[in-house]
Backbone as a printed PyTorch tensor [residue, N CA C, xyz], in Angstrom:
tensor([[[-136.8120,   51.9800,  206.8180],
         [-135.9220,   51.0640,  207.5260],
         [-136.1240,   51.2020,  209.0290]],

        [[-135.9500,   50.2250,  209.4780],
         [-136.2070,   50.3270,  211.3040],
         [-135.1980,   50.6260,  212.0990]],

        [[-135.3880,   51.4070,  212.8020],
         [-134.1810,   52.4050,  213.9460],
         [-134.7670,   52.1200,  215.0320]],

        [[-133.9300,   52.1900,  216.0300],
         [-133.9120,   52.5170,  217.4460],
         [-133.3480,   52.9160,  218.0190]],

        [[-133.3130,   53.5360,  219.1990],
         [-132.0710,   54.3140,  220.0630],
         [-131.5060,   53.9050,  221.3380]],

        [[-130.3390,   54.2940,  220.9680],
         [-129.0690,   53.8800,  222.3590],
         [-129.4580,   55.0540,  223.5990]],

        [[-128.7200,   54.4850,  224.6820],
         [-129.0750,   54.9470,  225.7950],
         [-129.0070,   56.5580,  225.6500]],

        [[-127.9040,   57.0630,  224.0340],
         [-127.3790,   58.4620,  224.2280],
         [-128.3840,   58.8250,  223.6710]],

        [[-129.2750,   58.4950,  223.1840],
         [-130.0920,   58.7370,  222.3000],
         [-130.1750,   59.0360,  220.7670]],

        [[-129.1150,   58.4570,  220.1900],
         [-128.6440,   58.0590,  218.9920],
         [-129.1920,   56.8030,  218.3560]],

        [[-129.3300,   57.7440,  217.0310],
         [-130.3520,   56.4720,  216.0990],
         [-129.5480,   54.9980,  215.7090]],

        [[-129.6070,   53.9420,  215.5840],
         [-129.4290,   52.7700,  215.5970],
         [-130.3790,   52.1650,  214.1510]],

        [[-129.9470,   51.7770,  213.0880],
         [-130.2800,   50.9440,  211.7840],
         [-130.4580,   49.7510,  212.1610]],

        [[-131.1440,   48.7080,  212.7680],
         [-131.0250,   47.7030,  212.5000],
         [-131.2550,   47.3730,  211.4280]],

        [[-132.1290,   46.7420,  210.7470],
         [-132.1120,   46.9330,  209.2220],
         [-130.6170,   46.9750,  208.5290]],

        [[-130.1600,   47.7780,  208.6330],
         [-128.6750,   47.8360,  208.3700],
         [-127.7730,   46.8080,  208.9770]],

        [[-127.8490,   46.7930,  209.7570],
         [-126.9560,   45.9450,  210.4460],
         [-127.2570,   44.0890,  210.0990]],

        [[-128.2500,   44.0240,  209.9270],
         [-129.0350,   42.9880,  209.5360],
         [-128.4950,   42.3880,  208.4380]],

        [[-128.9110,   43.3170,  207.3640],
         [-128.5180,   43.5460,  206.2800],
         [-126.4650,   43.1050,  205.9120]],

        [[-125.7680,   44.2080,  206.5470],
         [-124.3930,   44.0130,  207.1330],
         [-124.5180,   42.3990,  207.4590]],

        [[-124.7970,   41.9440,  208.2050],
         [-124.7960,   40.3190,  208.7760],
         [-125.1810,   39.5960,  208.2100]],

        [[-125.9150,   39.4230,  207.1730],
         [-126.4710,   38.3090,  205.9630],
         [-125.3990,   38.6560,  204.7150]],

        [[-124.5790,   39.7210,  204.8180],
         [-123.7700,   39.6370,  203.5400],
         [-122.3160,   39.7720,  204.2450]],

        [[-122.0490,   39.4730,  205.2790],
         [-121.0750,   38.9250,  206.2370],
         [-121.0670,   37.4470,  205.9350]],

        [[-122.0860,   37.2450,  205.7990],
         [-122.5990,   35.7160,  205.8840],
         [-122.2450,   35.0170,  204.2490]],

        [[-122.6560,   35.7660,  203.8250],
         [-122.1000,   35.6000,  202.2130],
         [-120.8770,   35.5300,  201.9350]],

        [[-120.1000,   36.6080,  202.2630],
         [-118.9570,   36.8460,  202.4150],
         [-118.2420,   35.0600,  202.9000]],

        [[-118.5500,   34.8710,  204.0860],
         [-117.9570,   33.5000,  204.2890],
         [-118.2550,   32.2280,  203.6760]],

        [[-119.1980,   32.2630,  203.2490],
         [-119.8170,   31.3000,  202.0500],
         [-119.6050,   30.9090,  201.0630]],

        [[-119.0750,   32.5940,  200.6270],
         [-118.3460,   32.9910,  199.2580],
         [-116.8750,   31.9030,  199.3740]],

        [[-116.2590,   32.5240,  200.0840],
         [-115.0640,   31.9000,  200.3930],
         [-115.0660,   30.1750,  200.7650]],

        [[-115.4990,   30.2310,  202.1500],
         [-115.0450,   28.9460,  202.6690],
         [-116.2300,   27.5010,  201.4690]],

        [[-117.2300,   27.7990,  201.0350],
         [-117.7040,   26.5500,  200.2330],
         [-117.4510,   26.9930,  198.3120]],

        [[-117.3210,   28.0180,  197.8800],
         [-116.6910,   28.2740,  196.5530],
         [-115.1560,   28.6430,  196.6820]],

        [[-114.4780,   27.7570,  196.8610],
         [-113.1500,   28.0890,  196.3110],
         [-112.0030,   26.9350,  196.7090]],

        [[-111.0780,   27.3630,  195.6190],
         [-110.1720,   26.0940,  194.9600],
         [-108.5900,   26.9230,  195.2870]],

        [[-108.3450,   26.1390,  196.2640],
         [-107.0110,   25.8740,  197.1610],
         [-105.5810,   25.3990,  196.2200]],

        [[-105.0290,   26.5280,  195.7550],
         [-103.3120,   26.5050,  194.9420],
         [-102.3660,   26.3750,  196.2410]],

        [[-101.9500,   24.9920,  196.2570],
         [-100.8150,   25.0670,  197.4970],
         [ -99.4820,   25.8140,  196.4160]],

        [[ -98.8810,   26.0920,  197.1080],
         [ -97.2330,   26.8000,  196.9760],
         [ -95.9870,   26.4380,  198.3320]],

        [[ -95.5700,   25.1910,  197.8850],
         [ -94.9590,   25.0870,  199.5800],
         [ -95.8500,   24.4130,  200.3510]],

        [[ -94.9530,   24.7330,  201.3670],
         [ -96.1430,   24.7350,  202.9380],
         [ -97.1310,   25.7010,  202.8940]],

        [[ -97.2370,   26.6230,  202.1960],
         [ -98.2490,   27.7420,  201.9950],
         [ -99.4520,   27.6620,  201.0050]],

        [[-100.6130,   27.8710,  200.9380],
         [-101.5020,   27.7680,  199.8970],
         [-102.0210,   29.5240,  199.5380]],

        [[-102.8070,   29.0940,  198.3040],
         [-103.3610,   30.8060,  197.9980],
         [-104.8320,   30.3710,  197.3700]],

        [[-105.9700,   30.9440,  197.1610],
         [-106.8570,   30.6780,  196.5510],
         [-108.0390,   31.0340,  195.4920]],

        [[-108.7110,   30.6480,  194.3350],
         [-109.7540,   31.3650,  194.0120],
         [-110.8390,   30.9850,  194.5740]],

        [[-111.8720,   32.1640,  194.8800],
         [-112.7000,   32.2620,  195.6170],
         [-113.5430,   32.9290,  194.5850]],

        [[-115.1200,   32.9270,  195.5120],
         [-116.2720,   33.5260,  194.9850],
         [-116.3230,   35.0310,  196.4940]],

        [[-115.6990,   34.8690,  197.3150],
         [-115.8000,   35.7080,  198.8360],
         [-115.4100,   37.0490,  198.1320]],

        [[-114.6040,   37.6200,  196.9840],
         [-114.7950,   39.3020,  197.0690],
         [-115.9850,   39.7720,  196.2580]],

        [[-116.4400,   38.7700,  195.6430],
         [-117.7650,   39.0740,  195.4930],
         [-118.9560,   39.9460,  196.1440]],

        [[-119.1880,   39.0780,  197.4280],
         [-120.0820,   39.4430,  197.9920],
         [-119.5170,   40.9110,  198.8280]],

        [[-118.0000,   40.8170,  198.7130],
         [-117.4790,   41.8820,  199.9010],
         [-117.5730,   43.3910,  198.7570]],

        [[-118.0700,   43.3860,  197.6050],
         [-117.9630,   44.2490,  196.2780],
         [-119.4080,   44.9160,  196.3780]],

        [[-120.3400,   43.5550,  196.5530],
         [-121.6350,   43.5990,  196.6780],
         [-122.2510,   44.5280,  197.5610]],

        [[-121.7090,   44.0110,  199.1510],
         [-121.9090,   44.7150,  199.9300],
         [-121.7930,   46.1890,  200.3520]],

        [[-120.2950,   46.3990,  199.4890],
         [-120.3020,   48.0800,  199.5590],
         [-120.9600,   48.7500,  198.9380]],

        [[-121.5940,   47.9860,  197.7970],
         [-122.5360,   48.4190,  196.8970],
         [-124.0010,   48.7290,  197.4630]],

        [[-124.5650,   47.5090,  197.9420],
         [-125.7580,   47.9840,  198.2120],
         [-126.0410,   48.9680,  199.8760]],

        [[-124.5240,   49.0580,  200.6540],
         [-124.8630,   49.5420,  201.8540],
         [-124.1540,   50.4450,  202.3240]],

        [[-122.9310,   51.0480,  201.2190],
         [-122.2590,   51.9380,  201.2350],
         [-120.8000,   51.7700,  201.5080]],

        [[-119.6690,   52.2610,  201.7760],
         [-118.3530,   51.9530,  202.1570],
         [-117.8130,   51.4410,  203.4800]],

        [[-118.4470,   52.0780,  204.6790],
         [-118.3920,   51.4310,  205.8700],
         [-118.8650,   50.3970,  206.5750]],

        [[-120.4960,   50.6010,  206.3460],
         [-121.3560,   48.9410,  205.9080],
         [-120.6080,   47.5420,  205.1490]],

        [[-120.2540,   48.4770,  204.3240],
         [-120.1450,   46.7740,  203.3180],
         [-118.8190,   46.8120,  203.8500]],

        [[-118.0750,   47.4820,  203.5370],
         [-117.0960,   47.2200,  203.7990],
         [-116.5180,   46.5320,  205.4700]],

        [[-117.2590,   46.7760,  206.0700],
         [-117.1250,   45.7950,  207.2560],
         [-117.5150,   44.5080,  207.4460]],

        [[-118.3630,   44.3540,  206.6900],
         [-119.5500,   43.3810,  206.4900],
         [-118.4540,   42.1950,  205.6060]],

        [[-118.0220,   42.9460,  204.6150],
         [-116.7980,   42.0790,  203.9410],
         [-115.5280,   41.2840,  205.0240]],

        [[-114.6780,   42.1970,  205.5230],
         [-113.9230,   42.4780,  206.2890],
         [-114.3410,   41.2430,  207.5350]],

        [[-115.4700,   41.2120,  208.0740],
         [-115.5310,   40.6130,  209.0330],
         [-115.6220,   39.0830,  208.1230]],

        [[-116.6810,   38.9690,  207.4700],
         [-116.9280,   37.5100,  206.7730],
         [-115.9790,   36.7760,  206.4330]],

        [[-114.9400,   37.3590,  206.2790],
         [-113.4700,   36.8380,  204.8450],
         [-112.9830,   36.2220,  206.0880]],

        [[-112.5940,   37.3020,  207.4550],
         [-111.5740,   37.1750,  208.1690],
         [-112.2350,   35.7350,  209.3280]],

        [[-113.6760,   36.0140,  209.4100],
         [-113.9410,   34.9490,  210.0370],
         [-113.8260,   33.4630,  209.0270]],

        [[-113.8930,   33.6160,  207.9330],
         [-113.6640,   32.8440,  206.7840],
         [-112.0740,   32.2500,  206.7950]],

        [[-111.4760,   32.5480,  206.8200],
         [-109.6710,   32.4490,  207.0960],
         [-109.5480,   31.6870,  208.4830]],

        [[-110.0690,   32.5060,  209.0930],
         [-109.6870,   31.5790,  210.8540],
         [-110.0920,   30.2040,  210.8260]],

        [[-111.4860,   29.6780,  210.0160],
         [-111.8040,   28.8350,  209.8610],
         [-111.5060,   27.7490,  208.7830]],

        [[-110.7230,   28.1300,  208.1110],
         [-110.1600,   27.5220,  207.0530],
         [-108.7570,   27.1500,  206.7830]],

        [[-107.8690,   27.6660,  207.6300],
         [-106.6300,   26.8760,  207.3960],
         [-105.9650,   28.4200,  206.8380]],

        [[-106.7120,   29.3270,  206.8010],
         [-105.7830,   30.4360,  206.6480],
         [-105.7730,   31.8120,  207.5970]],

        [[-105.4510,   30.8800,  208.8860],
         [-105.5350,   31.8290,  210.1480],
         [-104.5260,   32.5910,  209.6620]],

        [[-103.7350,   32.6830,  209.6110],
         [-102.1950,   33.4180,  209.7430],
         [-102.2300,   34.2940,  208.6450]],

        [[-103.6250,   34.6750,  207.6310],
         [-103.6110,   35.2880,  206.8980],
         [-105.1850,   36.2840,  207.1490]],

        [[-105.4280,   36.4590,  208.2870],
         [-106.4420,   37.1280,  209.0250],
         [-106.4280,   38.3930,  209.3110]],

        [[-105.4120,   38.7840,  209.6810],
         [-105.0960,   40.2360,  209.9540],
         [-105.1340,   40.8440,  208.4720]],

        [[-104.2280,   40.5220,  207.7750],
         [-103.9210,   41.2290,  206.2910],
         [-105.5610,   41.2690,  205.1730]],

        [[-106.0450,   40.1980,  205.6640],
         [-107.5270,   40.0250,  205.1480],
         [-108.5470,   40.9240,  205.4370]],

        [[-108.5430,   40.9440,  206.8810],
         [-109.7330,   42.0410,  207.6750],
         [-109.5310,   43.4530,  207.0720]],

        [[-107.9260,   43.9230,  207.2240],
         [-107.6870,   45.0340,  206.2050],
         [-107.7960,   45.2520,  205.2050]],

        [[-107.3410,   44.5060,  204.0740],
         [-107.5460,   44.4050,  202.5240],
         [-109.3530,   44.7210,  202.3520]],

        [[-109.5310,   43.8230,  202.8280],
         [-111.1170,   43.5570,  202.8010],
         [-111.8510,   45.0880,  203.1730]],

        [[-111.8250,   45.2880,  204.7100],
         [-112.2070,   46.9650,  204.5800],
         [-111.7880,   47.7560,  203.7760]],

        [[-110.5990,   48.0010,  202.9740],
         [-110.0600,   48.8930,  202.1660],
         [-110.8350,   48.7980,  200.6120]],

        [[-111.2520,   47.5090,  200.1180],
         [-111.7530,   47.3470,  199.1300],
         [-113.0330,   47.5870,  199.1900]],

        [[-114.4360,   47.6490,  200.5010],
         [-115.4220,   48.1090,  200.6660],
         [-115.4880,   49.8030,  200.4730]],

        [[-114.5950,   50.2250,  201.2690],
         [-114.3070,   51.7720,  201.4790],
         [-114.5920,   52.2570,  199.9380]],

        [[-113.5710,   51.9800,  199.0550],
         [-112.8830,   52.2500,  197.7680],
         [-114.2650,   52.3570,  196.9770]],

        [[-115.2410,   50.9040,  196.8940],
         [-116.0150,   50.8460,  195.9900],
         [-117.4280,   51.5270,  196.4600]],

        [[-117.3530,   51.6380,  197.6390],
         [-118.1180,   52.4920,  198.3280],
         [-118.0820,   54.2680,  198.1920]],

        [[-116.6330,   54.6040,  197.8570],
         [-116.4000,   55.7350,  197.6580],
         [-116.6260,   56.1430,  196.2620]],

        [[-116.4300,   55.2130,  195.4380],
         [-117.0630,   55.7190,  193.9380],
         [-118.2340,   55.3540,  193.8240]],

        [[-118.8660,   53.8590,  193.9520],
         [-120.4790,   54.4960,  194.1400],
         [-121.1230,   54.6610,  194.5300]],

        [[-121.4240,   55.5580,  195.7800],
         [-121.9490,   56.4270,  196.1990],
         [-121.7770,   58.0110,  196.9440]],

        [[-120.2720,   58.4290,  196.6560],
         [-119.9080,   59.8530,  196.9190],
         [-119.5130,   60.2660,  195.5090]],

        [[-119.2270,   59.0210,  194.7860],
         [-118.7070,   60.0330,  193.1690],
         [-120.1000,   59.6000,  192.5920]],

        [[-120.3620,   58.4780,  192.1170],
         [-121.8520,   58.2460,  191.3080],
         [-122.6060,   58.3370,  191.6270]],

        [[-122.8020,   58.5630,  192.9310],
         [-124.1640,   58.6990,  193.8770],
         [-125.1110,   58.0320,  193.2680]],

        [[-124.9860,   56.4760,  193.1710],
         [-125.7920,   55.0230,  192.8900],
         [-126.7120,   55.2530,  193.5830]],

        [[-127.1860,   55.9590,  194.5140],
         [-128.3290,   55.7280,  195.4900],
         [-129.5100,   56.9000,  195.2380]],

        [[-129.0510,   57.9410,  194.1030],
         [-129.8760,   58.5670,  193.2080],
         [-131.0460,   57.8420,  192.4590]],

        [[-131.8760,   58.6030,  191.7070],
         [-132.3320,   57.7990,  190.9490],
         [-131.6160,   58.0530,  190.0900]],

        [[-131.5630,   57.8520,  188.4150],
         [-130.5290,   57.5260,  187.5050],
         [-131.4320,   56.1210,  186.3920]],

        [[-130.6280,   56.8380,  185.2470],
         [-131.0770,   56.1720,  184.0820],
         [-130.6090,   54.4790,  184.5280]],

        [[-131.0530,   52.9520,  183.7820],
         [-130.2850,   52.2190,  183.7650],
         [-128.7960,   52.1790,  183.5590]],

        [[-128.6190,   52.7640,  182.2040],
         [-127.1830,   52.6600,  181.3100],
         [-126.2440,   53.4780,  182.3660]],

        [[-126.9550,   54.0640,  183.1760],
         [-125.9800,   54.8740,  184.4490],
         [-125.5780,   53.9000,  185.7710]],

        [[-126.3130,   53.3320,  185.9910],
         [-126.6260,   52.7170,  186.8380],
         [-125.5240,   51.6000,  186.3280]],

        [[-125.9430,   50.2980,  185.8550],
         [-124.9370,   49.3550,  185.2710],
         [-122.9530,   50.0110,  184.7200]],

        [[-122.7830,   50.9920,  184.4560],
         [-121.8070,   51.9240,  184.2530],
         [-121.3290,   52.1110,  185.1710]],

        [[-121.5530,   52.5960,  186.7930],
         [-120.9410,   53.0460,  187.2970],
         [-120.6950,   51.7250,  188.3940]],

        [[-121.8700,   51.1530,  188.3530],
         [-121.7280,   49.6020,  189.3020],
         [-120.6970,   49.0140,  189.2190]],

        [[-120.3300,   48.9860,  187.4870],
         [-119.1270,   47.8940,  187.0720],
         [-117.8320,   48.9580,  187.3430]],

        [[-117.6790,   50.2780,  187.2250],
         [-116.5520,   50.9890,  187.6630],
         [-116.0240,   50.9050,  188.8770]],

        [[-117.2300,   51.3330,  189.8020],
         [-116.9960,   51.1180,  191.0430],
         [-116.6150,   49.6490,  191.8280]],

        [[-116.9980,   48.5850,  190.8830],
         [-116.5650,   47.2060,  191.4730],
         [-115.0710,   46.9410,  190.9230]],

        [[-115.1140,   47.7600,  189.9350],
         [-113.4120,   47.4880,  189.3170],
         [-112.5510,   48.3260,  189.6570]],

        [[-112.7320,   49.4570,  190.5980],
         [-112.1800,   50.4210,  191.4980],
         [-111.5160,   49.4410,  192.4910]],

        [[-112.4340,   49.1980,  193.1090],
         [-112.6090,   48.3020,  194.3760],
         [-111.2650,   46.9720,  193.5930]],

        [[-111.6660,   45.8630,  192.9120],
         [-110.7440,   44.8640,  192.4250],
         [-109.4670,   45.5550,  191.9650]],

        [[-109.1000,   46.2510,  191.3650],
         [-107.8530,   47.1260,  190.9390],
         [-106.8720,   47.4450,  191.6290]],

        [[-107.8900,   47.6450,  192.6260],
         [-106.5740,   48.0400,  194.4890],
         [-106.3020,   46.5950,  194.7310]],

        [[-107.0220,   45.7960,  194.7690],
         [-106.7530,   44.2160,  195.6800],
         [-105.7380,   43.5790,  194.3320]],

        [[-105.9960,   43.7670,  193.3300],
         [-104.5720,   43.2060,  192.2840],
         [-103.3070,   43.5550,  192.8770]],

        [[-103.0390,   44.9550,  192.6050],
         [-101.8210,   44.9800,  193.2490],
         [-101.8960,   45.0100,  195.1700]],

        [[-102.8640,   45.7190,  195.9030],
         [-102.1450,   45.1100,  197.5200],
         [-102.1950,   44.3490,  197.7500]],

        [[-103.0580,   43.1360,  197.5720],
         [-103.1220,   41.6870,  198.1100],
         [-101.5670,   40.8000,  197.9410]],

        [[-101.1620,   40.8650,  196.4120],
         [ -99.6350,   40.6660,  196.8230],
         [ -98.7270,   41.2180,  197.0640]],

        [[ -98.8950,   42.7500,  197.2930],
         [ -97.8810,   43.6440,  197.5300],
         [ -97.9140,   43.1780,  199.2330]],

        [[ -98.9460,   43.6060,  199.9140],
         [ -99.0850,   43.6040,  201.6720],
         [ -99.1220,   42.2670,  201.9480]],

        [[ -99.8280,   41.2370,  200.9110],
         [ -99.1060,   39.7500,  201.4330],
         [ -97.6910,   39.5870,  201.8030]],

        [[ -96.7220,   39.8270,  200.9720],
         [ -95.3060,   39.5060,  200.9370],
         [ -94.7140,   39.8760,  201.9550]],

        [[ -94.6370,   41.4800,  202.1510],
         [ -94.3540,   41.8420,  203.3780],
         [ -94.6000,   41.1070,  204.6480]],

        [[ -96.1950,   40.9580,  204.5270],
         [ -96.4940,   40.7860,  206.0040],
         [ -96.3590,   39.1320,  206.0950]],

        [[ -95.9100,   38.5900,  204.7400],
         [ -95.2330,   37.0250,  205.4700],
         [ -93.9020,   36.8040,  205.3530]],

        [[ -93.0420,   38.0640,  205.0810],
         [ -91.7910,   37.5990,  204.9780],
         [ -91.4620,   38.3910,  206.4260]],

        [[ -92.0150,   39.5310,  206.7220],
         [ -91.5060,   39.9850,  207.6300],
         [ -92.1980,   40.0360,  209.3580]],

        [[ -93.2700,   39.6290,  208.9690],
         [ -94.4050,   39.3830,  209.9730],
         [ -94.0380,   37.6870,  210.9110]],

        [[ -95.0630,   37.4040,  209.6580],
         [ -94.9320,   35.3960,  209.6770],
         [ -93.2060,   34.8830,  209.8840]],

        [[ -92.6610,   35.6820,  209.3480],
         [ -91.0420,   35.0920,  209.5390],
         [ -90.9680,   33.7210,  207.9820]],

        [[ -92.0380,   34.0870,  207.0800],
         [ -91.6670,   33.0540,  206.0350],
         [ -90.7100,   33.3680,  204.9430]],

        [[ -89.7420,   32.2610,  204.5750],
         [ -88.4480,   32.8550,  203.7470],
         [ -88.8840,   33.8400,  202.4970]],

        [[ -87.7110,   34.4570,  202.3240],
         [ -87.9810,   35.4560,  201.0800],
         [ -88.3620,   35.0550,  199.4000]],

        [[ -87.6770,   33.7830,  199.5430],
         [ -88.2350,   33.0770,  198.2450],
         [ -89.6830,   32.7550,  198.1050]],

        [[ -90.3210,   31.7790,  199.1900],
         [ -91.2860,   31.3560,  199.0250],
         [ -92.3750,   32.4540,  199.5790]],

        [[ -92.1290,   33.4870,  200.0110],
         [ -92.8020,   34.9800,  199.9330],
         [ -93.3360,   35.4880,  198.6560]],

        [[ -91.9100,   35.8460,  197.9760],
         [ -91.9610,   36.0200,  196.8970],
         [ -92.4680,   35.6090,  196.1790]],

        [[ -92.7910,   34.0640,  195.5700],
         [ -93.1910,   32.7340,  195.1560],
         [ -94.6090,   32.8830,  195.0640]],

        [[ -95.4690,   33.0550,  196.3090],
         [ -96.5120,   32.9400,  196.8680],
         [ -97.1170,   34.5780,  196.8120]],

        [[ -95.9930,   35.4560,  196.2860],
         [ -96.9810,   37.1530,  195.7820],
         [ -97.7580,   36.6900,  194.2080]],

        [[ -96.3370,   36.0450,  193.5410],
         [ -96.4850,   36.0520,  192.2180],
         [ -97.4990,   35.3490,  192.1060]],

        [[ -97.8870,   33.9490,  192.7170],
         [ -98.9840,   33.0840,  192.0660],
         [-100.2940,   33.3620,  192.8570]],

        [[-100.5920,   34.4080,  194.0900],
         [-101.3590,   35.2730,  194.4550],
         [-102.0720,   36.5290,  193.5530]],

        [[-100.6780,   36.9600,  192.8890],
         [-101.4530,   38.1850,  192.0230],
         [-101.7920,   37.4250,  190.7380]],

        [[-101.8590,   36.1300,  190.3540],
         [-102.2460,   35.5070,  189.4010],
         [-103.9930,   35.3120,  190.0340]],

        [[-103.9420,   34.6050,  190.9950],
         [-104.8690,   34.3590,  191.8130],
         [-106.0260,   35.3450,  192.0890]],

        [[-105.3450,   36.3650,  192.2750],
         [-106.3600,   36.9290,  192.8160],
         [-106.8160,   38.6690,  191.5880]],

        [[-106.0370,   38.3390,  190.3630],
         [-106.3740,   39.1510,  189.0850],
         [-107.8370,   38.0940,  188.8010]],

        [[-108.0230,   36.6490,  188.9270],
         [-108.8860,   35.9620,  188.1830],
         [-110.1670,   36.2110,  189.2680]],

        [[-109.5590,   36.1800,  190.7690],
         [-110.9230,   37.0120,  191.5040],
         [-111.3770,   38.1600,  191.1510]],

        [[-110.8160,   39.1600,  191.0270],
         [-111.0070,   40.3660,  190.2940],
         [-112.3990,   40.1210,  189.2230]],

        [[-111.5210,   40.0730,  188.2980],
         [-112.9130,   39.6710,  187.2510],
         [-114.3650,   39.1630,  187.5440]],

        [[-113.8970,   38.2390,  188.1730],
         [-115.2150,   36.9580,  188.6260],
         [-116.2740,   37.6870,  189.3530]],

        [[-115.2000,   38.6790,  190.5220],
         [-115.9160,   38.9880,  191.5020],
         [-116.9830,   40.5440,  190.7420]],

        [[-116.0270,   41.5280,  189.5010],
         [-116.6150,   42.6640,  189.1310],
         [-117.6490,   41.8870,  188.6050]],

        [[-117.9520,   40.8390,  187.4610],
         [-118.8920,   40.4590,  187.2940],
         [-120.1000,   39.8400,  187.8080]],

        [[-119.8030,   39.1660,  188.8130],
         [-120.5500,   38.3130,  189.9480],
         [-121.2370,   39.8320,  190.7120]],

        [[-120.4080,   41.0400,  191.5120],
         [-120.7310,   41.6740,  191.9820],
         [-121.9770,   42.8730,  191.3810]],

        [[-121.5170,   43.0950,  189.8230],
         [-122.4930,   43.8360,  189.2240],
         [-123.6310,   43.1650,  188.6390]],

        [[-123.3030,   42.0080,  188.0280],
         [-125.1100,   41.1100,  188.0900],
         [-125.8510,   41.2560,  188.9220]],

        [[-125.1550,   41.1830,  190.2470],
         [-126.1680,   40.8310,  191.5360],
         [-126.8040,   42.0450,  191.7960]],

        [[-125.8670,   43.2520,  191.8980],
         [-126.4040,   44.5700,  192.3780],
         [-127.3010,   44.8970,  191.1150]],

        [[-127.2870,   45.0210,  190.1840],
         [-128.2330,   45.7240,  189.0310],
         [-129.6090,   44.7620,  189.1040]],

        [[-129.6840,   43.6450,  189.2800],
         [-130.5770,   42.5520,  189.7230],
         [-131.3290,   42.7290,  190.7490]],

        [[-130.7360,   42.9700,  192.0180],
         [-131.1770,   43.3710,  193.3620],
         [-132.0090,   44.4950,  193.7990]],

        [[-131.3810,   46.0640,  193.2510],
         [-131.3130,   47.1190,  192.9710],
         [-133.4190,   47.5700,  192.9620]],

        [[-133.9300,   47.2280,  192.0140],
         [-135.2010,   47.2250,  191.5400],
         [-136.0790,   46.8780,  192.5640]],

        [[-135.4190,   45.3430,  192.8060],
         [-136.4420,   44.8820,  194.1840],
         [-136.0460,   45.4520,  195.7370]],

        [[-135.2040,   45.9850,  195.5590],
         [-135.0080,   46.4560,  197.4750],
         [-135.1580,   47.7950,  197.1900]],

        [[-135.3640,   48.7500,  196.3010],
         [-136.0190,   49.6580,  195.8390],
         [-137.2540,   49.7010,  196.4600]],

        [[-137.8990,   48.7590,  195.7060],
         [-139.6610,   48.6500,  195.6280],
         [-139.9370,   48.2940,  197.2390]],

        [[-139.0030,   47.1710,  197.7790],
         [-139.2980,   47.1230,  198.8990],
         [-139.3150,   47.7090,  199.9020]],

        [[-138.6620,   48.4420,  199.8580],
         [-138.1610,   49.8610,  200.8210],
         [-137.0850,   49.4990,  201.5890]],

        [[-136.3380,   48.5390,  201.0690],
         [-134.8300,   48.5610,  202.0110],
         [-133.5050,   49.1290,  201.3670]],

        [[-133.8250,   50.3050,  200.8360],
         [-132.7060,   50.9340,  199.7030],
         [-133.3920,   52.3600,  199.7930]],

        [[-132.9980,   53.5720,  200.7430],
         [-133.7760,   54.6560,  200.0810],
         [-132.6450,   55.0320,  199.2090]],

        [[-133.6390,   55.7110,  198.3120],
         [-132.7210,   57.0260,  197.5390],
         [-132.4000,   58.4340,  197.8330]],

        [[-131.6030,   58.7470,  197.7760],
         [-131.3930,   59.9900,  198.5400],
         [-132.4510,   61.2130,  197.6860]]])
């Protein structure tokens, strides 16, 4: 992978970062051209293809990588879509769910080993359902809060808008563990061979 150094003389990934920015890019893609808008109120909620790629990303680049890489895409994804006011809670959720799936595969499964297939596909789909498991319950848990007490939106239609959120976003869950582990077990082989994946 290609490095360079800062003035301190600290190594620099581009490659990485690169990498980070084309699945940033996904990330908003995911979202703003795949997905179908549930109004509730004056308020809407949505399914998306966007935690996909943000699942993906922690996958192939680790917890802080992807997980930023997510984090930034979604949130620039929201500003641009009619769900500014749901930007802040996004950028967070979003890093927290990179971190998570990042932390099981690659500090608990250490995915970046070599490793049998049946290991490999096993821990991909754990670690992406690590990652979705937290966003079931915080996405409407830290939604509600932060629009009943943040946004100033009433307690009913808060409420209203957790419930048909955690409907919402249980069916991302799925979509996204599956969408996310096709891609990585798929990917995996060829950025291997290519040399943009070492193994430790």
């Amino acid at each position: 992978m290609s490095t360079t150094k800062n003035s301190n003389g600290h190594s620099f990934n581009v490659t990485k970062l690169a990498q980070a920015a084309l699945l940033a890019a996904l990330c908003y893609i995911g979202f703003q051209f795949f997905r179908f808008d549930i109004p509730v109120g004056t308020e809407k909620t949505a399914i998306h293809f966007g935690n996909a790629f943000c699942v993906l990303a922690a996958l192939l680049l680790g917890g802080t990588w992807g997980g930023m890489a997510g984090a930034v895409g979604m949130t620039i994804a929201d500003l641009t879509s009619g769900y500014a006011t749901s930007a802040p809670k996004t950028f967070l959720l979003k890093l927290c769910i990179g971190l998570i799936v990042g932390l099981v595969a690659h500090k608990i499964a250490h995915l970046k080993k070599e490793h049998t297939k049946g290991y490999i596909v096993r821990w991909t789909v754990i670690a992406s359902a690590c990652g979705m498991v937290f966003n079931i319950f915080a996405d409407p848990i830290v939604g509600y809060f932060y629009k009943n007490y943040i946004l100033g939106v009433p307690q009913e239609l808060a409420s209203a808008l957790a419930k048909i959120g955690a409907a919402a976003t249980t069916v991302n869950a799925i979509t996204s563990v599956l969408i996310a582990s096709v891609l990585y077990c798929a990917l995996r082989p060829a950025l291997l061979k290519a040399g943009l994946m070492k193994t430790e």
